[in-house]
N, C-alpha and C positions, 0 to 999 in steps of 0.2 A: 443861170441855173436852169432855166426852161431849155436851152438848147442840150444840157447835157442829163435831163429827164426825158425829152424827147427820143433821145441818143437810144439811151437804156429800153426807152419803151421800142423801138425801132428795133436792136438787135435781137431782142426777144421776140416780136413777129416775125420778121422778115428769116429767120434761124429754125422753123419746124418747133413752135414752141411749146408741141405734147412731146417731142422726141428730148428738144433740151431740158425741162420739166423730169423727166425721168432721170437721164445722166446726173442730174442737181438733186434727183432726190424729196423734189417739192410736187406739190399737185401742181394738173396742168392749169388748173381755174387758178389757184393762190398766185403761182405767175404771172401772171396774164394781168391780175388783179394789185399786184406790187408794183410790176413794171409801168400802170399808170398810173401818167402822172396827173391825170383827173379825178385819184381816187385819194381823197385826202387822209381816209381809214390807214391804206395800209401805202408801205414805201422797201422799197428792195431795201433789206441789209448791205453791210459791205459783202459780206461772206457771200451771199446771192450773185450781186454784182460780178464780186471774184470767179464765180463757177461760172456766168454768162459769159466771160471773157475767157475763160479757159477752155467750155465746151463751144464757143463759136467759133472764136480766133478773128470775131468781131471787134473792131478798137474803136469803133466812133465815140461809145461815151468818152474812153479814157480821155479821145480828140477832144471833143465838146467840153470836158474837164480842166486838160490844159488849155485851151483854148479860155474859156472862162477867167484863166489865171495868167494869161496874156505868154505862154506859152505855147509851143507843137512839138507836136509827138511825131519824133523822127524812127523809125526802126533801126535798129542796128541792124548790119551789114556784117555777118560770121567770117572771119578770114578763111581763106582755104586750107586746109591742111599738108602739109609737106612729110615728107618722111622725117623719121624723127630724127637723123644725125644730123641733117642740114637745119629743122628747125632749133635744135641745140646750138649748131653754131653759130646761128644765125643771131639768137637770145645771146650767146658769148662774146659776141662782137659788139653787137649794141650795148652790155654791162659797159665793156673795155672802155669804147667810147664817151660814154657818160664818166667812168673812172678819170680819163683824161682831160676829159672838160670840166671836172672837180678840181683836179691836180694842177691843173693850168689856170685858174681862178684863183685860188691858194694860195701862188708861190709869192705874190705880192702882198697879201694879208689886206685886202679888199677885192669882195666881188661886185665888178661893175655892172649897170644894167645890161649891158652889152652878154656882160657872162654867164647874168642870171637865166637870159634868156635863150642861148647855148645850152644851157644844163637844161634847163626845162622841154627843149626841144628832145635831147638825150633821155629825158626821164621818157617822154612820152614813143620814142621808139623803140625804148625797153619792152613797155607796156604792151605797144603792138607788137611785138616779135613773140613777147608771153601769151599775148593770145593766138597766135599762129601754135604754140608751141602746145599750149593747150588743146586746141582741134584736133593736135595730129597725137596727142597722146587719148584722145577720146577713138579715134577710128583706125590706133594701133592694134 
């Protein structure tokens, strides 16, 4: 808990913390006076928290958070985006396949481990091909 109070107090100074303090909408002293964690009076809200992390783009606490929780915070990585008839087909091809790796599991009325983990493999380059597809319908 102390490293991910430290976290919060950290991204709050090291972040211009009369500039962050305004975008948040809080005075610049109550900040300043939340964020520590020597001050046993007051304690950042989540909602605070949330706005630190929004207007900084600071993620140590969240780190220090999962971390505490024997977790890491990995960032996601946004697929590129493709034009839309390839990312289309791209997402219609992977369904297909997944279709066929259901179908071929099936035809013996037991799905083997073997199978389960074909389809799951299928399920998951759906997924990525729909977030490709997504991108490119954002910066259509």
């Amino acid at each position: 808990m102390e490293d991910f109070l430290r976290a919060c107090q950290g991204a709050v100074l090291d972040n211009e913390a009369k500039t962050l303090a305004a975008k948040m909408g809080v005075a610049h002293v109550s900040l300043l006076q939340r964020a520590n964690p020597d001050n046993d009076a007051h304690h950042l809200t989540v909602e605070q928290l949330f706005g630190v992390l929004l207007h900084t783009g600071d993620m140590r606490p969240l780190k220090a958070l999962a971390g505490d929780f024997g977790f890491d915070l990995i960032p996601k990585t946004p697929p590129a985006p493709q034009g839309l008839a390839l990312a289309l087909a791209s997402a219609g091809k992977e369904v297909a396949e997944l279709t066929l790796a259901v179908h071929a599991a099936l035809e013996d009325r037991h799905v083997s481990t073997f199978e389960k983990t074909l389809m799951r493999e299928e399920i998951n380059h759906v997924r990525a091909s729909l977030d490709v597809m997504d991108a490119s319908v954002k910066v259509a």
